[in-house]
C-alpha positions in Angstrom: 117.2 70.4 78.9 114.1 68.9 77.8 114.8 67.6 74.1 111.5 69.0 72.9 111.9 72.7 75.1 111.5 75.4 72.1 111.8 78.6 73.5 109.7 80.4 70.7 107.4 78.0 69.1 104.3 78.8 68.4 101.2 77.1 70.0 99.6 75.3 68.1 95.4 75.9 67.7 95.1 72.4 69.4 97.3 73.2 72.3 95.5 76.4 72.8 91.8 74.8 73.1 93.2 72.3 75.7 95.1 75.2 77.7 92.2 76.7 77.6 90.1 73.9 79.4 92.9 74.0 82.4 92.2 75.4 85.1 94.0 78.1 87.8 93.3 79.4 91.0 92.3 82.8 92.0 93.0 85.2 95.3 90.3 83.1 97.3 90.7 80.0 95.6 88.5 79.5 93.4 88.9 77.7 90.2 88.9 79.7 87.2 89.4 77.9 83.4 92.4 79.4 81.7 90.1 80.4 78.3 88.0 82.4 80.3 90.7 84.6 80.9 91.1 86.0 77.2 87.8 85.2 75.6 86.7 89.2 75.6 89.9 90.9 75.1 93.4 90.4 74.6 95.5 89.5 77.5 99.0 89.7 78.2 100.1 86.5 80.7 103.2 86.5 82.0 104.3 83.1 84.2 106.3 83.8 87.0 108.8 81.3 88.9 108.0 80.2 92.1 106.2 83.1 94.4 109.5 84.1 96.6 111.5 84.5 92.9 113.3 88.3 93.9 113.9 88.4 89.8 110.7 87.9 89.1 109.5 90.1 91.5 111.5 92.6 90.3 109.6 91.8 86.6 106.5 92.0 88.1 106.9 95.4 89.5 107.6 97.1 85.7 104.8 95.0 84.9 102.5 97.1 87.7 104.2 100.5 86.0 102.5 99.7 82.5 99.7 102.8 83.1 96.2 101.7 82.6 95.1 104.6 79.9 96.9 102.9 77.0 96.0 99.5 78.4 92.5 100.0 78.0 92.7 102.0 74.8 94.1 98.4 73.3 91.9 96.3 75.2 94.2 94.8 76.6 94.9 93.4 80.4 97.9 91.4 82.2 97.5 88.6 83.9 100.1 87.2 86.5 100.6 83.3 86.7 102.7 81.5 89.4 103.2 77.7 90.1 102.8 78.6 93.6 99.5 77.9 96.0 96.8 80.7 95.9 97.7 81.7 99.6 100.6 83.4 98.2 98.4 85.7 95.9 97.5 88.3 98.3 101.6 88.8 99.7 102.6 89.0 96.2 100.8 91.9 95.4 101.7 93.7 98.7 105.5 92.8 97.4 105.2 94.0 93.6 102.4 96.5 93.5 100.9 94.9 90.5 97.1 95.7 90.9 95.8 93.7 87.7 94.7 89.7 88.5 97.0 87.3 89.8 96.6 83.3 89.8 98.4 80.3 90.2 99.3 76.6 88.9 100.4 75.0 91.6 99.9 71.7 89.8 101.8 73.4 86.9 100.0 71.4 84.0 99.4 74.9 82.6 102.7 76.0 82.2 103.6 72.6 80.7 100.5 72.5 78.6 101.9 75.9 77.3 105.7 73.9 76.6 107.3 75.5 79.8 108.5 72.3 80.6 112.1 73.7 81.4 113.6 73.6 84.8 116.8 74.7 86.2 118.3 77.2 88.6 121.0 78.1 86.4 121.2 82.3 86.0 121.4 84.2 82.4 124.9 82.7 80.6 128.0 85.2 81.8 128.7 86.1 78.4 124.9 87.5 77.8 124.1 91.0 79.3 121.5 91.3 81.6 117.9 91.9 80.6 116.9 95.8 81.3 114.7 94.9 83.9 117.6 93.5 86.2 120.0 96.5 85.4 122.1 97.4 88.8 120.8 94.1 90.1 123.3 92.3 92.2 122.6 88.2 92.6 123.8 88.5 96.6 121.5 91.7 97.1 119.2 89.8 95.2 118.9 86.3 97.3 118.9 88.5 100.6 115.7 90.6 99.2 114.2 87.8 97.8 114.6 86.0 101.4 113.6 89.6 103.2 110.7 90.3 101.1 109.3 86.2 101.2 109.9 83.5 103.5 111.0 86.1 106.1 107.9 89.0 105.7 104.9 85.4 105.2 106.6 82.5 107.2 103.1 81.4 106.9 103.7 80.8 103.0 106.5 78.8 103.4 105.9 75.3 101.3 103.3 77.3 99.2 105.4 79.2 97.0 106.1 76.5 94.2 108.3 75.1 92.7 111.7 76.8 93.0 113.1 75.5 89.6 110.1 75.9 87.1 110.9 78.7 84.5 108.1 81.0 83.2 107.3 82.5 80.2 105.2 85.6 78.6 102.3 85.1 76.2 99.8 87.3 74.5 96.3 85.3 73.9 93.2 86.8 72.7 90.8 87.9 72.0 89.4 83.8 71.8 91.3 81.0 71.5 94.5 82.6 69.4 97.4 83.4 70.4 99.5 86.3 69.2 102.8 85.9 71.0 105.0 83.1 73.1 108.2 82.8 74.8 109.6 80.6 77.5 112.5 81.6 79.8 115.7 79.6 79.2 117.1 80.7 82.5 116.2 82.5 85.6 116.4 85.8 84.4 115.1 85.7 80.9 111.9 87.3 81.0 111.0 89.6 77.5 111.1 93.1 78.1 108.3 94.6 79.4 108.5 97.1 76.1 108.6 94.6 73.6 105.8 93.0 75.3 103.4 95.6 75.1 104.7 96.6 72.1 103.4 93.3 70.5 100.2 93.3 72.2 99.6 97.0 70.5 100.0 99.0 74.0 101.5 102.5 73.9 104.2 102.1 76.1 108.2 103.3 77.0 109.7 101.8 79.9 112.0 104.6 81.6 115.2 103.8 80.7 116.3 104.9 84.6 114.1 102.3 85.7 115.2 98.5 86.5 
């Protein structure tokens, strides 16, 4: 582990105005700076692992079940982030459902910018419980979705998925260059509750306890 990995400090105001100067791709390719993203409203962006990740996939889809009434009523969006290449945008919708903007890092100096400098394969310790959102989940079902549902469904995407052992994280920026919330995944499967997410961004929301 990276000696200075801290997977809850806050950025810092200088950290936020160079983020915000990066730049990520969009569905066609496009270049889009990171600041643009939250200068109007708030925005909840949650980095992803690589593109073919079956956990975070499996994130992603609670993600897409947050309705958009009480998203709007808070101003708020989500944004998805991967380190993968912006070919990979398009299946990764078709996978999760998520209908709200995708992007990606493939040169990942976002994510590091934003202190995901983490990487490893290693799943959540054995003594922690697993995260709601991978409840039922089992790690061989898992690896044969993930493999079903990405390099198998888009050979074409193979190479252009990212890089397999970069963690993600969830933070909540906006409105302008501030940023309200931040945590970095430790492991592959530590991704904050969609709940407590929207809870902190001001969202109305209860994820269905019957629900992964």
């Amino acid at each position: 582990m990276s000696p200075t990995f801290d997977a809850k400090a806050p950025l810092t105001e200088e950290s936020i105005v160079k983020a915000a100067e990066l730049e990520v791709d969009d569905i066609d390719g496009k270049k889009v700076k990171f600041g643009t993203l939250f200068e109007s409203e708030k925005a909840v962006v949650v980095f992803i692992r690589h593109f073919f990740c079956g956990l975070c996939q499996i994130y992603v889809e609670n993600l897409a079940r947050v309705p958009s009434e009480p998203l709007s009523k808070a101003q708020t969006r989500i944004i998805v982030i991967g380190c993968g290449e912006y070919e990979a945008i398009k299946a990764y919708h078709d996978i999760t459902g998520f209908k709200g903007a995708i992007y990606a890092d493939p040169t990942r100096d976002l994510y590091h910018a934003l202190g995901m400098t983490l990487e490893t394969l290693s799943t959540a310790p054995s003594n922690q419980p697993k995260p709601g959102y991978l409840a039922g989940v089992g790690m061989v079902s898992n690896i044969f979705t993930s493999i079903w549902k990405g390099p198998m469904k888009n050979p074409v995407l193979i190479g252009k998925q990212g890089n397999i052992s970069q963690l993600g994280g969830e933070f909540i920026f906006g409105p302008g260059k501030q940023c309200l919330f931040a945590s970095r995944m430790r492991n592959t499967e530590d991704h904050v509750s969609v709940e407590e997410l929207m809870q902190v961004a001001g969202v109305e929301y209860k994820e269905d306890s019957g629900s992964h």
